[in-house]
C-alpha positions as CSV (number, residue, x, y, z in Angstrom):
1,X,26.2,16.2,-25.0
2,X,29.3,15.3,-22.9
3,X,30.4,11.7,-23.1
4,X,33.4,9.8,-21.5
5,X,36.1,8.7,-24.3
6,X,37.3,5.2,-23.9
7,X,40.5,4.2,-24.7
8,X,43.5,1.0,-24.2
9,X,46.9,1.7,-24.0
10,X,48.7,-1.5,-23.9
11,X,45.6,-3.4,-23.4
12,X,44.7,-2.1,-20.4
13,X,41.5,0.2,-20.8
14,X,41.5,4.1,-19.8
15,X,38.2,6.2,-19.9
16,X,38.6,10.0,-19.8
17,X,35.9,11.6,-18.4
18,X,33.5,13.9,-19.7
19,X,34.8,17.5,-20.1
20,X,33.3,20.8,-20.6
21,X,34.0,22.8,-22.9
22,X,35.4,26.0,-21.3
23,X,37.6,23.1,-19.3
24,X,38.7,21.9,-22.4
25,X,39.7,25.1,-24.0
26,X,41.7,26.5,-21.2
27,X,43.8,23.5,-21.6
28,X,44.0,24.4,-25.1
29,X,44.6,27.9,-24.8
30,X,47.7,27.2,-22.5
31,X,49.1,24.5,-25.2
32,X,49.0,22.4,-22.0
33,X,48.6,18.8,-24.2
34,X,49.5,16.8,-20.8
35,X,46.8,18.4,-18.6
36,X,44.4,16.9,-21.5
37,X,45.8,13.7,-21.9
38,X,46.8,11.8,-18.9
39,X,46.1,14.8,-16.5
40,X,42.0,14.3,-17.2
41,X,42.3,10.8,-16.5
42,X,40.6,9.6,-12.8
43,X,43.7,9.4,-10.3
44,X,44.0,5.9,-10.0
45,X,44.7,5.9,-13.5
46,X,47.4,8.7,-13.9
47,X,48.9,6.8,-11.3
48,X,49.1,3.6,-13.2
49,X,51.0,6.3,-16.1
50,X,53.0,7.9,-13.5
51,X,54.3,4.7,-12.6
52,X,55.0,3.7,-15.9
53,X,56.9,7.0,-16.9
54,X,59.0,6.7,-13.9
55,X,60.6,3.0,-15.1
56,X,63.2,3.2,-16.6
57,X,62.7,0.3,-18.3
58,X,59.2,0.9,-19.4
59,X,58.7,1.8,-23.0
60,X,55.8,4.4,-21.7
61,X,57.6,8.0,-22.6
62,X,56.4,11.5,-23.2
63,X,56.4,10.7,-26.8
64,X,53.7,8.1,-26.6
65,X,51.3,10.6,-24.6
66,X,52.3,13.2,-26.4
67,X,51.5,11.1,-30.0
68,X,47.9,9.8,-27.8
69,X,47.0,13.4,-27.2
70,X,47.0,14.3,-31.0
71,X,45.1,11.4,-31.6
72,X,42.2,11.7,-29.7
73,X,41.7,15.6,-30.4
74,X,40.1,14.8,-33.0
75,X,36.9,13.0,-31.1
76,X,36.8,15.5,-28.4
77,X,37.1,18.9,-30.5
78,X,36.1,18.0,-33.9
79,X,39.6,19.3,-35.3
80,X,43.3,18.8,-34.6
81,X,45.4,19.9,-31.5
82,X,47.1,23.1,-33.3
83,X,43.7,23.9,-34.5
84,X,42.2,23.6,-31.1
85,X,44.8,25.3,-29.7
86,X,44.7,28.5,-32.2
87,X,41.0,28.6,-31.9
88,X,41.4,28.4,-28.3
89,X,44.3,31.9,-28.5
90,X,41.5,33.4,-30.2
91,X,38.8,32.7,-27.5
92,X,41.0,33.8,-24.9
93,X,41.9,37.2,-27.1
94,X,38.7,38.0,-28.1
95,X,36.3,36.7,-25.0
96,X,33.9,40.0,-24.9
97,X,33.0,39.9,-28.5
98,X,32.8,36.0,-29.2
99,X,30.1,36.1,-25.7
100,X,28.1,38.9,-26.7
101,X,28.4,37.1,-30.1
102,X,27.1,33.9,-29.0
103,X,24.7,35.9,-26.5
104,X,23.2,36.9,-29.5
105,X,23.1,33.6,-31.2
106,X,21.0,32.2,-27.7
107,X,24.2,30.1,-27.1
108,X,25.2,29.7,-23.2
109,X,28.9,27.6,-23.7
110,X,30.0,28.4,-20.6
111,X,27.3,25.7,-19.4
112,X,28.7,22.4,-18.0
113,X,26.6,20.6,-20.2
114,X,28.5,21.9,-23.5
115,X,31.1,19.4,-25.1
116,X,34.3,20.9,-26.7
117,X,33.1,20.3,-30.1
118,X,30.4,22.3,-30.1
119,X,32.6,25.5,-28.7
120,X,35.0,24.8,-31.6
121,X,31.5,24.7,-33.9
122,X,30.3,28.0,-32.1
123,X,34.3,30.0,-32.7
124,X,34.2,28.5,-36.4
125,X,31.1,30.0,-37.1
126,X,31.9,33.2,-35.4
127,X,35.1,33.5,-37.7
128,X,32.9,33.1,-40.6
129,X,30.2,35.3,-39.8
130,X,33.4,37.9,-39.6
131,X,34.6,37.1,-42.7
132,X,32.9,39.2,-46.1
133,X,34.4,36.9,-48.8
134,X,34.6,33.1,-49.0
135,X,37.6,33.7,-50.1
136,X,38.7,35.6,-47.0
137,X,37.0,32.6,-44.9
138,X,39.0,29.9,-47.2
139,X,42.4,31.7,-46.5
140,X,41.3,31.6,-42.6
141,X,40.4,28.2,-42.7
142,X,43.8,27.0,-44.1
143,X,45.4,28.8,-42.0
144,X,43.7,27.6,-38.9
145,X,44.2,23.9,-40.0
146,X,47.5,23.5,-41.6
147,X,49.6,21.1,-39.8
148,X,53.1,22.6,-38.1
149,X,56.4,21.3,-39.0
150,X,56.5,19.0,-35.6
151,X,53.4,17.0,-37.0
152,X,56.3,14.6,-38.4
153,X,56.5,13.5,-35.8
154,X,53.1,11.9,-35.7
155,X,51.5,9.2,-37.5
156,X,50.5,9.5,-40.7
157,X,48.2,5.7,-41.0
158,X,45.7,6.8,-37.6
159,X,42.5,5.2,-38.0
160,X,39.8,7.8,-38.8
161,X,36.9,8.0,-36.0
162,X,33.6,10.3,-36.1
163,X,34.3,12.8,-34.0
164,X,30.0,12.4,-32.7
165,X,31.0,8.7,-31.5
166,X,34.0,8.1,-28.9
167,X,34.7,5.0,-29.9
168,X,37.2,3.3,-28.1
169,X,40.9,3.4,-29.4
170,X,44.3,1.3,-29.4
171,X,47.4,2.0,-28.2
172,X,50.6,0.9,-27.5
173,X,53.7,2.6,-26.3
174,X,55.8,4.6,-28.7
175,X,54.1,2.5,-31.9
176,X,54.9,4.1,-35.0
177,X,51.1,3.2,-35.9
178,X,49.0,3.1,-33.4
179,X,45.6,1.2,-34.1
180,X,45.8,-2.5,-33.4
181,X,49.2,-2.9,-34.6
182,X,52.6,-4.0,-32.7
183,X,55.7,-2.1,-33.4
184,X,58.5,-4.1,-35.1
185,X,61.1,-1.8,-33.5
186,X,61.1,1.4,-31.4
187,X,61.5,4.5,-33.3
188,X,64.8,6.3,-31.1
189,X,64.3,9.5,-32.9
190,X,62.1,12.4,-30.4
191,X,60.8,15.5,-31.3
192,X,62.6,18.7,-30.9
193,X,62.6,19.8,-27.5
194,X,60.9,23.2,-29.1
195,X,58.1,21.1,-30.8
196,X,57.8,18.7,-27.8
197,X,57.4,21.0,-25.2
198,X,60.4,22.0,-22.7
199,X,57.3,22.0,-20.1
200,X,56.5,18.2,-20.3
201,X,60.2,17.6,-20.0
202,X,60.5,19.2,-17.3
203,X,57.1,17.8,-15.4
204,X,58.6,14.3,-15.7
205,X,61.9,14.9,-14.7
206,X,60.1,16.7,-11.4
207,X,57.9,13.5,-11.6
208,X,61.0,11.4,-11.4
209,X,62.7,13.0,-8.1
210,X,59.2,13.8,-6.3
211,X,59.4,10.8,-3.3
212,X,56.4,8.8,-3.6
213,X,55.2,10.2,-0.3
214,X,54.4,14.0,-1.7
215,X,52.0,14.9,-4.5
216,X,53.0,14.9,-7.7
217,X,53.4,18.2,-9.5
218,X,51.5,19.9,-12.2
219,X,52.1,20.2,-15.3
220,X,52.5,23.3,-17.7
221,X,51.8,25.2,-14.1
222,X,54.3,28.1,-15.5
223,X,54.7,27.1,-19.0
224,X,53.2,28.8,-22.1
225,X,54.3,26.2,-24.8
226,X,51.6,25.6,-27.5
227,X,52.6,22.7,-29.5
């Protein structure tokens, strides 16, 4: 079932809509974290981000949507962003025989009705069901979840949520911790521009110089970066 995920960021709320799962996944497969998180939000409130992000005296950065996106993963695909977005190169690389294999199963995910996490439930059992051994399905699972060097950079104290209940979360800009806590200081350190994608960089500095007149631009439109 497809549900909106509620959110705050600096107290003031943010609901992304529902979103499919083949929606959801293309994002993935592109590594395009920004078109997930604040590109799904409704206009009004990308606009409220966009304006923050092009203060210069606004603590608001990439880093803090960057850290939100990873965060709320979780809820919508059941696992964590690199997962999602390795499941998702799969998909993408192996379309024909995951459909005829979920053809087979009576599973129709290309329906708008279908929620991310049950695409990631339908690709994890596909994997399995290609696997012989446990063991082979072990070594697959590990290497689909563990973390990448950049994770670092991300909290390590995030508040655990079921990923079956949006439940609305707390943030504030560029917390070390995110859920209802206030930074003592602002961390100064960033990712490296390899793990923090050269794409969102480059959509906010575009962002920055667009006049206020024109439409913003797009994210990720000719990028390929995955973390």
């Amino acid at each position: 079932m497809l549900r909106p995920l509620t959110l705050t960021l600096d107290d003031h709320p943010l609901t992304i809509p529902p979103i499919t799962a083949i929606t959801a996944y293309d994002i993935a497969a592109k590594g395009a974290w920004i078109n997930l998180f604040p590109r799904t939000l409704p206009t009004p409130e990308q606009n409220w981000i966009n304006n923050r992000l092009t203060n210069p005296h606004d603590p608001l950065t990439l880093r803090t949507l960057w850290r939100i996106t990873h965060a709320i993963t979780p809820t919508l695909f059941g696992v964590e962003w690199w997962t999602a977005c390795t499941l998702a190169a799969t998909w993408t690389e192996n379309e024909v025989f995951f459909e005829s294999w979920a053809v087979r199963q009576g599973s129709d995910l290309t329906a708008p009705d279908v929620a991310p996490i049950r695409m990631t439930g339908a690709l994890l059992g596909w994997l399995a069901d290609g696997c012989k051994e446990s063991l082979t399905w072990e070594k697959m699972w590990h290497d689909l979840t563990i973390p990448p060097a950049y994770t670092t950079h991300l909290d390590t104290e995030q508040q655990p949520t079921d990923p079956h209940i949006p439940l609305a979360e707390t943030f504030t800009a560029n917390a070390p911790t995110w859920a209802h806590t206030t930074p003592t200081d602002t961390p100064t350190d960033e990712p490296a521009t390899t793990d923090f994608t050269a794409g969102a960089a480059t959509w906010l500095q575009q962002l920055r110089t667009t006049p206020p007149s024109q439409t913003p631009p797009v994210p990720f439109e000719n990028d390929a970066s995955r973390n």
